[in-house]
C-alpha positions as CSV (number, residue, x, y, z in Angstrom):
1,X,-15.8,-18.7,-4.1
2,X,-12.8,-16.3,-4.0
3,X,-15.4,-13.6,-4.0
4,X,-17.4,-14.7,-1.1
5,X,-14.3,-15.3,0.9
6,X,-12.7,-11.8,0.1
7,X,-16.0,-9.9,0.9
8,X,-16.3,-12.2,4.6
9,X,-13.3,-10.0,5.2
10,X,-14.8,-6.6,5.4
11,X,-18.0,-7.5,7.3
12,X,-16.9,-5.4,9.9
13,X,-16.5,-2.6,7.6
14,X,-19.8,-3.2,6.8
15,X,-21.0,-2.3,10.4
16,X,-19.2,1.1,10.6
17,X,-20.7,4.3,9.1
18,X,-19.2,5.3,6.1
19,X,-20.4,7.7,3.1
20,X,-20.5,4.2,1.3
21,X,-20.5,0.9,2.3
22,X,-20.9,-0.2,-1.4
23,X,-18.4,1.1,-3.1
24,X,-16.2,0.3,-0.1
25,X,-12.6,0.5,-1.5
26,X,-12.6,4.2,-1.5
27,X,-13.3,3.5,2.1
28,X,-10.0,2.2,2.9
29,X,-6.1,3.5,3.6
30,X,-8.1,6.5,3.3
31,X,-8.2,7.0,-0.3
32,X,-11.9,8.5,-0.5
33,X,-11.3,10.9,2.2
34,X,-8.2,12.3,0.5
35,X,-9.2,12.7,-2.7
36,X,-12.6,14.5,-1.9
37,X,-10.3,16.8,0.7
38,X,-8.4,17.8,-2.7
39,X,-11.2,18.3,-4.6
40,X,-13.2,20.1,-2.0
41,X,-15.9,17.7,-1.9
42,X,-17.8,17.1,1.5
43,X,-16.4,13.7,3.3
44,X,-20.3,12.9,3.3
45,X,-20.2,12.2,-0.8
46,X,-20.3,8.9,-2.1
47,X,-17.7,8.1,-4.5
48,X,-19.8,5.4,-7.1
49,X,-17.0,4.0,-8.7
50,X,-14.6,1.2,-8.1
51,X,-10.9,1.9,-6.9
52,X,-7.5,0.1,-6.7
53,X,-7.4,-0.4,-3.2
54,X,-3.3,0.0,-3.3
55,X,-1.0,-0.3,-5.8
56,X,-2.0,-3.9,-7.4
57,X,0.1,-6.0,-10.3
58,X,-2.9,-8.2,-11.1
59,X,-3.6,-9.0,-15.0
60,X,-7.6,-8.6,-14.6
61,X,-9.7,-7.5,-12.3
62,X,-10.2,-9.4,-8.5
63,X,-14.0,-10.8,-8.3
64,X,-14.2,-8.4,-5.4
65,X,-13.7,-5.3,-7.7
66,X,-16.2,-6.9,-10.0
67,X,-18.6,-7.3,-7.1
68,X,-18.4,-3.7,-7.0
69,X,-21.7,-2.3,-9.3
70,X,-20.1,0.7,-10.7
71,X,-19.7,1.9,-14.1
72,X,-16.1,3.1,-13.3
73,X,-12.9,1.6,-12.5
74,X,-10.2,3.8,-11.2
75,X,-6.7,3.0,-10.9
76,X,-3.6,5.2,-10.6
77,X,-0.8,2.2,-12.4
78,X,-0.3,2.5,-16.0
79,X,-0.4,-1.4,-16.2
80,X,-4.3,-1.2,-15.0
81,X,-5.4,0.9,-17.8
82,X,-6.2,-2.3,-19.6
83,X,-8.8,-4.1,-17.5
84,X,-12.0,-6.0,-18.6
85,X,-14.3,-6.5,-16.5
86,X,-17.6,-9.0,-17.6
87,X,-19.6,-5.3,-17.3
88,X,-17.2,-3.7,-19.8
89,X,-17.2,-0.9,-17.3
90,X,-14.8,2.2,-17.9
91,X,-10.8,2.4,-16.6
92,X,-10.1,6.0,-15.6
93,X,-6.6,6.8,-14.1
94,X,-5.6,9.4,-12.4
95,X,-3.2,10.4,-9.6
96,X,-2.9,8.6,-6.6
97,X,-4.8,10.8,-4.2
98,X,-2.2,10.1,-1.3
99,X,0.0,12.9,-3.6
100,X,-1.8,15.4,-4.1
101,X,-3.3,15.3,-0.4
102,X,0.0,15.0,1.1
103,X,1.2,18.0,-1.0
104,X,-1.7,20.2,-0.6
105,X,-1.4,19.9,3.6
106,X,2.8,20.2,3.3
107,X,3.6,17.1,4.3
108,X,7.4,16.5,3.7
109,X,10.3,14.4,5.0
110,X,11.8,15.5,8.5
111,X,15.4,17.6,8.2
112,X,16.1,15.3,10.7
113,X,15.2,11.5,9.4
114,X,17.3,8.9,9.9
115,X,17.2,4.8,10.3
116,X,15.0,2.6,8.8
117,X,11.3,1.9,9.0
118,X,10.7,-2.1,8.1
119,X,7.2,-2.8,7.0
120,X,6.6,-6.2,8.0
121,X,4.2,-8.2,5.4
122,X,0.9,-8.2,6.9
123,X,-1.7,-11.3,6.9
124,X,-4.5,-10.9,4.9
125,X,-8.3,-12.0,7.1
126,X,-9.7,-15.2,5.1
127,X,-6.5,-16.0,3.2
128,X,-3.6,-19.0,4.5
129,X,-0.2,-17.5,4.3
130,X,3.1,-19.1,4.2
131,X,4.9,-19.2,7.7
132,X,6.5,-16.0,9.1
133,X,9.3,-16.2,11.3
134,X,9.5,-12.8,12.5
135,X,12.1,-13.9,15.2
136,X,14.8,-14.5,12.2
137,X,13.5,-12.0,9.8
138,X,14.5,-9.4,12.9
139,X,17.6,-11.1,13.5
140,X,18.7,-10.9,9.9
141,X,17.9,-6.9,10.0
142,X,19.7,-6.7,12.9
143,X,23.0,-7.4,10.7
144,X,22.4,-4.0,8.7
145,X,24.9,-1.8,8.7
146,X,24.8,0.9,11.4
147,X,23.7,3.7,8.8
148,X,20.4,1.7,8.8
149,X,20.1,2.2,12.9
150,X,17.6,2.5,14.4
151,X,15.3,-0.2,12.8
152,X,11.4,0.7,13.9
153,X,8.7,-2.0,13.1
154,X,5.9,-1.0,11.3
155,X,2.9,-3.4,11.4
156,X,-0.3,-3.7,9.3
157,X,-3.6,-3.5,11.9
158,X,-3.6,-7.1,10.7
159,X,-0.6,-8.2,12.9
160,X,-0.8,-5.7,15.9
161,X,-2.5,-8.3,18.2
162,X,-0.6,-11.6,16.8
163,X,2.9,-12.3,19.0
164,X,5.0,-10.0,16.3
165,X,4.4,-6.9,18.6
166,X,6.0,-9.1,21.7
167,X,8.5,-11.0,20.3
168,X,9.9,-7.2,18.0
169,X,10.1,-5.7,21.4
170,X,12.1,-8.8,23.1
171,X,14.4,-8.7,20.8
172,X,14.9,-4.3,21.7
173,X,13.0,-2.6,18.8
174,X,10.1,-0.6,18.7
175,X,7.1,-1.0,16.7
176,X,4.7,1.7,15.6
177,X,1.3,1.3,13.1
178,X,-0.6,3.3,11.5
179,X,-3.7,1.9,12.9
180,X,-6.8,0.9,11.3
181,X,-7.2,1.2,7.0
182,X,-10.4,2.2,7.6
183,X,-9.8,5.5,9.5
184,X,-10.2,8.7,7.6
185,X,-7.0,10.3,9.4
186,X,-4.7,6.9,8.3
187,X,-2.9,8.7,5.4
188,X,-1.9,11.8,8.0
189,X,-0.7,8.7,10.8
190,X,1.3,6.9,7.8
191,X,3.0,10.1,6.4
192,X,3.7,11.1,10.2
193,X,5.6,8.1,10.9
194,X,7.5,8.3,7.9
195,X,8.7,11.8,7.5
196,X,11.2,10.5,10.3
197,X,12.9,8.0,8.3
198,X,15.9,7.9,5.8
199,X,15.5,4.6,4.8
200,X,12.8,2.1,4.6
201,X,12.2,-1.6,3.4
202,X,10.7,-4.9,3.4
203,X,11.3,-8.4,2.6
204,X,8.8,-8.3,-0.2
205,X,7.1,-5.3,-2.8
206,X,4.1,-3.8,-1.8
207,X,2.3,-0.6,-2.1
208,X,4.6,1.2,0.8
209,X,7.6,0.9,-1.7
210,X,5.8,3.6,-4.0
211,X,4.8,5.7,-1.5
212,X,8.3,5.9,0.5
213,X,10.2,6.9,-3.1
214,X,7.5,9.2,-4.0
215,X,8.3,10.8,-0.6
216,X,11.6,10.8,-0.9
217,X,12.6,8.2,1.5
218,X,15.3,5.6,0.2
219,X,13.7,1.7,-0.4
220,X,15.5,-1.4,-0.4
221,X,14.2,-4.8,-0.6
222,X,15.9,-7.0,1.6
223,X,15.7,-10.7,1.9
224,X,18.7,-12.8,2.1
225,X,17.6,-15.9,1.1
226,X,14.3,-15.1,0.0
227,X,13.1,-17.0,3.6
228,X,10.5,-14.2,4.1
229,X,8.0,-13.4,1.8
230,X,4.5,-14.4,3.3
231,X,3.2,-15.6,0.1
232,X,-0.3,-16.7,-0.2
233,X,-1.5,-19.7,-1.2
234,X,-4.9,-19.3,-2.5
235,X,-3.4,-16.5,-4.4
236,X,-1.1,-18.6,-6.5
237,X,-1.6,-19.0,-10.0
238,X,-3.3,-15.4,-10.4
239,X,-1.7,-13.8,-13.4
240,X,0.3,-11.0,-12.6
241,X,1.8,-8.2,-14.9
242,X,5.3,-10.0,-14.1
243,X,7.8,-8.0,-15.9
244,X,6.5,-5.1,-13.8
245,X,7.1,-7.2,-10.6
246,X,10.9,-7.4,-12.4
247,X,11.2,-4.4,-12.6
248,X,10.1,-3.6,-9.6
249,X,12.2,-5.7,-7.6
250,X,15.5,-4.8,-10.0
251,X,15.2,-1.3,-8.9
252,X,14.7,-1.2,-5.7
253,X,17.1,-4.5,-4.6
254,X,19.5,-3.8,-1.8
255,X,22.6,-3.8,-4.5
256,X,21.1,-0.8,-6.2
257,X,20.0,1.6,-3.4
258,X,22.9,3.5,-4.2
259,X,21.0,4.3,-7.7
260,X,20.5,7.8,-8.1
261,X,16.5,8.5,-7.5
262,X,15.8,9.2,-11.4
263,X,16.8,5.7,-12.2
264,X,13.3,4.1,-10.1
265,X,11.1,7.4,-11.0
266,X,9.6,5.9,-14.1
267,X,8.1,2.7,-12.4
268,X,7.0,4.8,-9.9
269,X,5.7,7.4,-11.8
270,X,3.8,4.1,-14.1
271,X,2.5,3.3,-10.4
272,X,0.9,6.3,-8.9
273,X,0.4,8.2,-12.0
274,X,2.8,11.5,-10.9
275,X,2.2,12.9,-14.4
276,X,-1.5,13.1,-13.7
277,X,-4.0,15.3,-12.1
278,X,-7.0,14.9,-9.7
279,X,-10.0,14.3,-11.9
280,X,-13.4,15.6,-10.4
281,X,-15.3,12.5,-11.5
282,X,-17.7,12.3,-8.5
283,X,-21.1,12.7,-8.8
284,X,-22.0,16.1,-7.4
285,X,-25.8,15.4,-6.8
C-alpha cells in the first residue's frame, strides 16, 4: 500500500524525459546529473542502481527503493551501509555527489554572507501532515536576535503555490526556492542561494542541515516549543536509526551553535561520506 501511494507521487516525473524513468531517484535534487558531470559521464547515461534520495535515517529500506529493480543500492550515510532488501541486492557508499560537484565547479560561500536562510518543512504529495502554522512559526523567528537578520524563506516546490508564499511576504520577508527537484540545474540554484547566508535553520532535521555545515554555513535547529515539526502520520511507527536522530539534533540545537565546527563534522561526515570518493559504478555500455 505505502508503495503504491509513494510511487502515485512521481507520476508526473514519469511524463518528463529523463535518462531514466526507472531508476528515478537519481533523477531527483539532481543527484544523477552531478555525479555523471564529476565523472565525465554523458547526462544521456542511465544510472541502474538505486539511490538515497537525500540524506534518510530509516532502519530498512522504503518499499519505494525496493520497487526499484537494481542490483545496487547507493547511499552516502554510514548508518545505510546495513540495508536488506528481500533481493539481497548490494549497499555501495560513496560520496555525496553534491560535494564533489560543488567543488569541482568552485562553488563557495559568499565573502559577503550574512542572515539566515529558514528552510521551511515541505509537504510531502500523497502523505497527511500534521498542521503548519506558518503565521507563528514566522512570528517566533522574528524574535531572533538581530545577528540572524535578514531572515529569507526558503520553500520546497511542494509549498510554493499553498498560502506560505503570501502570508511570509505579509508578514515583510522574502521567500526564494530552488525550484523543481527534478531539474538538472537544482544543485547550482540551491548552492546559489546559499552562498549568501551566514546562518541557516529549520524547525526540524533534514537533508539541508548537512549540506549547509558541509558548506560552511552555521545550522541551528530552532523550535521553541517543539509546535513546528510537520510530522507525518502515515510515517509513524517506521523505525528509525534514533540515536543518529540524537545526535543529530544535540549538535546542531540552538544552545550549541556556538560549538566550534569540528565538534558536528563527524555526524556529518557519517552522512555524506566526506572521507569517500566518486565511484565510477555506472554502466559504460
Amino acid at each position: 500500500m505505502r508503495a503504491s501511494r509513494f510511487l502515485a507521487q512521481i507520476s508526473n516525473l514519469l511524463l518528463l524525459k529523463f535518462p531514466s524513468k526507472t531508476f528515478w531517484t537519481w533523477e531527483l535534487y539532481g543527484l544523477g546529473h552531478s555525479l555523471k558531470d564529476v565523472l565525465g559521464i554523458a547526462q544521456r547515461k542511465t544510472i541502474r542502481t538505486g539511490c538515497d534520495h537525500g540524506v534518510a535515517l530509516e532502519v530498512g529500506p522504503l518499499a519505494a527503493e525496493v520497487a526499484i529493480p537494481a542490483e545496487i543500492h547507493v547511499t552516502w550515510s554510514k548508518w545505510r551501509t546495513s540495508l536488506e532488501f528481500p533481493d539481497n541486492r548490494q549497499i555501495l557508499r560513496i560520496q555525496h555527489p553534491w560535494i564533489a560537484f560543488r567543488k569541482k565547479h568552485a562553488i563557495y560561500p559568499s565573502r559577503n554572507a550574512s542572515g539566515t536562510l529558514v528552510f521551511v518543512p515541505h509537504a510531502v504529495p500523497g502523505f497527511d501532515a500534521d498542521p503548519f502554522d506558518i503565521v507563528e512559526y514566522v512570528k517566533m523567528l522574528s524574535s531572533l536576535p538581530q545577528e540572524f537578520h535578514p531572515l529569507v524563506f526558503c520553500l520546497h516546490v511542494h509549498d510554493v503555490k499553498t498560502n506560505f508564499v503570501r502570508e511570509i511576504r505579509r508578514q515583510g520577508f522574502s521567500v526564494v526556492t530552488a525550484g523543481s527537484s527534478l531539474h538538472p540545474r537544482y544543485v547550482r540554484r540551491f548552492y546559489g542561494i546559499l552562498k549568501n547566508f551566514e546562518f541557516a535553520t529549520s524547525p526540524r532535521w533534514g537533508s539541508q542541515l548537512f549540506y549547509c555545515h558541509e558548506f560552511g554555513v552555521k545550522y541551528f535547529l530552532y523550535d521553541q516549543e517543539s509546535k513546528f515539526q510537520r510530522s507525518f502520520q502515515s510515517w509513524v511507527g517506521r523505525p528509525m536509526h534514533d540515536e543518529v536522530k540524537e545526535r543529530i539534533e544535540k549538535a546542531f540545537g540552538f544552545e550549541n551553535l556556538a560549538d566550534p565546527p569540528f565538534l558536528k563534522d563527524a555526524i556529518v561526515n557519517d552522512a555524506l561520506g566526506l572521507d569517500l570518493g566518486i565511484l565510477n559504478f555506472i554502466d559504460q555500455g
